[in-house]
ROLUM-6942 format. One record per residue (C-alpha): residue in one letter; residue number from 1; x, y, z. Coordinates in nm, 4 decimals, always signed. Layout:
// residues N
pt rest:a nr:NUM u:X v:Y w:Z
...
END
This chain:
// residues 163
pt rest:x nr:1 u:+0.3859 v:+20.9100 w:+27.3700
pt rest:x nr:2 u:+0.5425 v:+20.7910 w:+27.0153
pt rest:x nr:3 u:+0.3287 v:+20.5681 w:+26.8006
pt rest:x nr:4 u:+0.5003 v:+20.2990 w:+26.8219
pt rest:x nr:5 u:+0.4142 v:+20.3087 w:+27.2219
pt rest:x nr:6 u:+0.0732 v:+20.3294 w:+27.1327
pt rest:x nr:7 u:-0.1432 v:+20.0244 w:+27.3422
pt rest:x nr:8 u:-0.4483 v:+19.9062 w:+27.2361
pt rest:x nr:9 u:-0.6695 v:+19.7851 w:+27.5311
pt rest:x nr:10 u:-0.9822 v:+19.5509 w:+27.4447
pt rest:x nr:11 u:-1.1983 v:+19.4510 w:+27.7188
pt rest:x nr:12 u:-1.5054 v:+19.2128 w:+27.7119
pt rest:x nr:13 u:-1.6662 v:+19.4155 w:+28.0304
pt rest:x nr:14 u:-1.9744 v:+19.2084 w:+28.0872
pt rest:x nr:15 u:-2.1891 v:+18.9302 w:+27.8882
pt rest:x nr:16 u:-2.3302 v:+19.1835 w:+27.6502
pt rest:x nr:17 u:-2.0692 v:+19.4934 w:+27.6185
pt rest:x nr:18 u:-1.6630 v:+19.5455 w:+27.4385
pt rest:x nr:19 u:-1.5257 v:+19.8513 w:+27.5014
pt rest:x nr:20 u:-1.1875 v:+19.9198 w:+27.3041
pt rest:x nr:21 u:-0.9402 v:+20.2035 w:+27.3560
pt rest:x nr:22 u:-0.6603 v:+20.4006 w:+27.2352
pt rest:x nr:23 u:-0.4316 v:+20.6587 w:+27.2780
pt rest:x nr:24 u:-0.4099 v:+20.8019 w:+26.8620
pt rest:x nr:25 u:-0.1100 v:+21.0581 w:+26.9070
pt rest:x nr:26 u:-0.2965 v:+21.3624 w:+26.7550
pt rest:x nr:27 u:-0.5209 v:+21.6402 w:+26.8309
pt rest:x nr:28 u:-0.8722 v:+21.5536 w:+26.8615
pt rest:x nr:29 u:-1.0587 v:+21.7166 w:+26.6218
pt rest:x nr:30 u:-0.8087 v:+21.5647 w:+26.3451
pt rest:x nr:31 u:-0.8958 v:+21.1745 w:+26.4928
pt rest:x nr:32 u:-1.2542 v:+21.2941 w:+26.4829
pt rest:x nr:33 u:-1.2292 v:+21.3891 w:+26.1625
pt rest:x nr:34 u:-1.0815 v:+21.0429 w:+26.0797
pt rest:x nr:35 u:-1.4063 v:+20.9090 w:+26.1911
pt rest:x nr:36 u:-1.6247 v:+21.1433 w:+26.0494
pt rest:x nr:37 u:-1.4886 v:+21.2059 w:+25.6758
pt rest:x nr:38 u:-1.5552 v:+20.9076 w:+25.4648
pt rest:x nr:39 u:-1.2520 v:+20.9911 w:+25.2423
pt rest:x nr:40 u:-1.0109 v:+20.9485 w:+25.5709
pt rest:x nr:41 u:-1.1914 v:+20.6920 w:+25.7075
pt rest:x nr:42 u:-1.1558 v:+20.4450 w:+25.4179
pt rest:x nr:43 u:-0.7728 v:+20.4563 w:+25.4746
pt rest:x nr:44 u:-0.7469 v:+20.2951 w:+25.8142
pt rest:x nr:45 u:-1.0864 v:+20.1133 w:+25.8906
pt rest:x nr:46 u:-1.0096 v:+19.7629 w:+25.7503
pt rest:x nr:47 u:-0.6782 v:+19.6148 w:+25.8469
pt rest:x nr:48 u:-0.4992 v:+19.5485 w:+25.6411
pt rest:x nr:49 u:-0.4151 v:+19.1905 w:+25.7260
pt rest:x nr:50 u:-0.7571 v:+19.1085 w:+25.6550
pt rest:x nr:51 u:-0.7433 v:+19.1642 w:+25.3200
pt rest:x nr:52 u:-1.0319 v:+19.3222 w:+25.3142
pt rest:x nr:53 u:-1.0877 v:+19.6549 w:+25.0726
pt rest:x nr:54 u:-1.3672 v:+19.9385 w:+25.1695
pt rest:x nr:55 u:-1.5465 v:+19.9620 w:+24.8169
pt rest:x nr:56 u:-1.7352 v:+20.2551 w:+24.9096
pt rest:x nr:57 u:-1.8041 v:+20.4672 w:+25.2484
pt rest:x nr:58 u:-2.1195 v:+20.7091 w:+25.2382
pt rest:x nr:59 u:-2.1793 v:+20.8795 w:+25.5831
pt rest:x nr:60 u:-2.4428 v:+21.1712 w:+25.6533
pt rest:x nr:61 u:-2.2822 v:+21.2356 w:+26.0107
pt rest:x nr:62 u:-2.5297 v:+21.3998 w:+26.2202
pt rest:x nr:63 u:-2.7808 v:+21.2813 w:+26.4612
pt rest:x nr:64 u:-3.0601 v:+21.0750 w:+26.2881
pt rest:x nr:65 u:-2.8142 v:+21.0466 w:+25.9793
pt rest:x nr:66 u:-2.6778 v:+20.7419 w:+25.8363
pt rest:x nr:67 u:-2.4059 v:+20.5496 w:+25.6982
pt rest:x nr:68 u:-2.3783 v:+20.2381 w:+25.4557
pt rest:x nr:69 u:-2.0024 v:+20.0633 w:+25.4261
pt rest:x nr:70 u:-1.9531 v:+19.8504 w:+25.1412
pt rest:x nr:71 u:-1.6391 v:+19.5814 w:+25.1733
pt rest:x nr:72 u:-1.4856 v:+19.3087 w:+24.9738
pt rest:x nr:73 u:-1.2779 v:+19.0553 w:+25.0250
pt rest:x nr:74 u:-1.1592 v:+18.7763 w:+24.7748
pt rest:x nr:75 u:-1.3573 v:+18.5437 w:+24.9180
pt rest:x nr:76 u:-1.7127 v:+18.7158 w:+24.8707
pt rest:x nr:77 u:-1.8865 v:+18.6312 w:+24.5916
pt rest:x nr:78 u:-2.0275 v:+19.0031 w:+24.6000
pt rest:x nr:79 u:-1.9517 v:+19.3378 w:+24.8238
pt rest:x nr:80 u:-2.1038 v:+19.3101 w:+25.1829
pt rest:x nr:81 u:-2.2918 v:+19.6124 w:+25.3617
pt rest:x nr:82 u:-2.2223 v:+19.7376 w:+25.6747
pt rest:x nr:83 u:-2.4872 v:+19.9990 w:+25.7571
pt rest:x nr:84 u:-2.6687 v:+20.1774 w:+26.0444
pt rest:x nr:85 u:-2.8132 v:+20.5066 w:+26.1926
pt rest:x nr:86 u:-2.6425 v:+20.7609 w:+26.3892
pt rest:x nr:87 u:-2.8335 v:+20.7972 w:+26.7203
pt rest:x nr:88 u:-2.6306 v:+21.0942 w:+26.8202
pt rest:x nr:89 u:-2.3468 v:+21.2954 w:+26.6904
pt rest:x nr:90 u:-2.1651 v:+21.6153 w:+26.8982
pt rest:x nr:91 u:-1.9195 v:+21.6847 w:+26.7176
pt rest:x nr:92 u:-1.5520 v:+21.6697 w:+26.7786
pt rest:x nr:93 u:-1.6619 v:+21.4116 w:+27.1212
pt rest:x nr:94 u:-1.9528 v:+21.1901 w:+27.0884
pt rest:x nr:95 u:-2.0639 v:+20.9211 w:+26.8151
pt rest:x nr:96 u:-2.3446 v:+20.6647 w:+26.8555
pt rest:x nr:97 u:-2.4487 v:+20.4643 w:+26.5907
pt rest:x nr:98 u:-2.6152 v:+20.1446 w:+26.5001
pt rest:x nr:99 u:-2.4531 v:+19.8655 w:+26.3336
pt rest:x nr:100 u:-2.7819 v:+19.6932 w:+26.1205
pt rest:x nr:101 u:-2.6219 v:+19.4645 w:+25.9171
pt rest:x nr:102 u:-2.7478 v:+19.1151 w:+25.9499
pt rest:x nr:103 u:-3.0090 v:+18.9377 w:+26.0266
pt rest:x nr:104 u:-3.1143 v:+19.1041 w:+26.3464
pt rest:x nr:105 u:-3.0277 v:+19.3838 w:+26.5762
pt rest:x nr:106 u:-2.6600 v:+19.4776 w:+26.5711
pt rest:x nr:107 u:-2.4655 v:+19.6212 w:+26.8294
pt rest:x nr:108 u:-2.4857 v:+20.0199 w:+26.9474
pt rest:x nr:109 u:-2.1531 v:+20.1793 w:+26.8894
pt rest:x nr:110 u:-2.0565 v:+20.4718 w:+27.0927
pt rest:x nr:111 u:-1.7413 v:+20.6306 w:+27.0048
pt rest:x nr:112 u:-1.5725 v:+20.9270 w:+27.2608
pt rest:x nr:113 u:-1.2774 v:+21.1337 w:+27.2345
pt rest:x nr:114 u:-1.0962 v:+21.3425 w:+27.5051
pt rest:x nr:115 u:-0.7879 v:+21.5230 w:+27.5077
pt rest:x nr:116 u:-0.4996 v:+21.3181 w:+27.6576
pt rest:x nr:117 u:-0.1309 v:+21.4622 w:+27.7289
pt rest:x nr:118 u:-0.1115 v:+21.5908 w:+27.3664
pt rest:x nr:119 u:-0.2879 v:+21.2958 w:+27.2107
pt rest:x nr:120 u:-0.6666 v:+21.2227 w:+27.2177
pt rest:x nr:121 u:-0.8215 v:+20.9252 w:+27.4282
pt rest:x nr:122 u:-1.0687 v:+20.7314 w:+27.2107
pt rest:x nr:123 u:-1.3033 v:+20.4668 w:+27.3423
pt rest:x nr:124 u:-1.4982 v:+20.2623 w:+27.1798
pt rest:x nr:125 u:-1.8041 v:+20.1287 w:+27.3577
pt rest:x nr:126 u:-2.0530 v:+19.8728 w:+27.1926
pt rest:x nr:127 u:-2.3181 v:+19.7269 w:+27.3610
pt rest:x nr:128 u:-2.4532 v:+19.4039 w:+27.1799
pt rest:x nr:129 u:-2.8364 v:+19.2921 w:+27.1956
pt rest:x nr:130 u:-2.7374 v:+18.9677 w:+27.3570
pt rest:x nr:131 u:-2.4607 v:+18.7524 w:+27.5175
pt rest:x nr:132 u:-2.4743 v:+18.5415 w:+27.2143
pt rest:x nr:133 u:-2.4465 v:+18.8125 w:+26.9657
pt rest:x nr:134 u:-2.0977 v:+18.8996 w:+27.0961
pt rest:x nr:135 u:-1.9795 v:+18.5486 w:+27.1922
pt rest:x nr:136 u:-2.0190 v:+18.4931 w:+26.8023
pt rest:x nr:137 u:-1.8197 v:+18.8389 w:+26.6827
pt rest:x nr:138 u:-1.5239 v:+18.7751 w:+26.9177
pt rest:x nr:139 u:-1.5308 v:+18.3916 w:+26.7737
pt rest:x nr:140 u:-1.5728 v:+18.4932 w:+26.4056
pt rest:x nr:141 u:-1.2530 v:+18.7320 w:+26.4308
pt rest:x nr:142 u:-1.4918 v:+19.0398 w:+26.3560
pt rest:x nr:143 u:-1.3735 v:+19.2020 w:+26.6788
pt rest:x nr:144 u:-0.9854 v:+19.1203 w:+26.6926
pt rest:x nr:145 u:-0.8717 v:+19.4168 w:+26.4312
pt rest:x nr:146 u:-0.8645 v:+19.7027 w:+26.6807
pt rest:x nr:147 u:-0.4684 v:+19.7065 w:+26.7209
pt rest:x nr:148 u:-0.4004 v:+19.7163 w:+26.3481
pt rest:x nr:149 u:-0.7058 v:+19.9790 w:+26.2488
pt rest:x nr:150 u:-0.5582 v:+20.1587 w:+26.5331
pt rest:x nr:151 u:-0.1824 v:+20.1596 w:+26.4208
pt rest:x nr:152 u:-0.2927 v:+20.1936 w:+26.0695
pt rest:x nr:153 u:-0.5664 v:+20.5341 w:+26.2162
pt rest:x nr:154 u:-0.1931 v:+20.6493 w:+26.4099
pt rest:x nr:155 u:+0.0188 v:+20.6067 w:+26.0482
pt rest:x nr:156 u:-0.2652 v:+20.8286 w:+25.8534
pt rest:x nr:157 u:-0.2673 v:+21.0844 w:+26.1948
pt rest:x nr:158 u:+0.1305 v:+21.1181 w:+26.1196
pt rest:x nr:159 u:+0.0522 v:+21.2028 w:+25.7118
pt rest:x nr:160 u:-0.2053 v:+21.4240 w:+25.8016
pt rest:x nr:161 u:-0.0504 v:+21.6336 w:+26.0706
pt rest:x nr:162 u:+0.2393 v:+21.6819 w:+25.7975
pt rest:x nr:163 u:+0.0051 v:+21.7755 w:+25.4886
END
């Protein structure tokens, strides 16, 4: 499959879960490592359309590890914090992590990877803490990026396999 054939499926699959997947057209432990390496995963998180810049990315990647994401955008009077815990980490196939930011309980992220016909399969699964919590992501915009950070994670794949 060439990039540019690449589909993005994103799925609202009941009142309280979003599960998004890709085909990224590179070996898997190369898109893990997209995910797992802050220094990668600054270049394709944030799409780019959003105007939105990762500041900083720290990331101790292991089960009962955590992460803190700090992004800016013109609008914001100051940087804002993503953040959360890793619940579980095997390398290479599985993340789970917590997304804390906010008020109150975040959504759980878990994040596979499987070999697929020379690519790797990645799914993204996140389970909200209530059927409000994601009505209000989907209608702020927060979960409409996948296609882009996915294109943008396929563009980085294609510099990487060539380093």
């Amino acid at each position: 499959m060439a990039p540019n054939d690449a589909i993005t499926t994103t799925q609202r699959t009941s009142d309280t879960e979003l599960v998004v997947t890709r085909i990224v057209n590179a070996p898997r432990n190369l898109v893990y490592r997209a995910w797992a390496e802050p220094d990668l995963f600054r270049q394709w998180w944030a799409p780019a359309s959003f105007g939105v810049t990762i500041v900083s990315h720290e990331s101790d990647m292991r089960t009962g590890g955590s992460y803190r994401l700090m992004m800016d955008h013109a609008s914001l009077e100051a940087p804002m914090a993503f953040y959360g815990t890793y619940l579980e980490v095997v390398p290479g196939e599985r993340i789970v992590r917590t997304n804390d930011e906010g008020t109150g309980p975040g959504p759980v992220s878990t994040v596979t990877f499987e070999d697929h016909a020379g690519g790797t399969l990645v799914t993204v699964h996140e389970r909200y803490p209530s059927k409000d919590a994601l009505d209000q992501d989907m209608a702020s915009g927060a979960t409409s990026g996948w296609t882009e950070q996915y294109a943008q994670l396929d563009q980085l794949m294609q510099s990487e396999a060539q380093a």
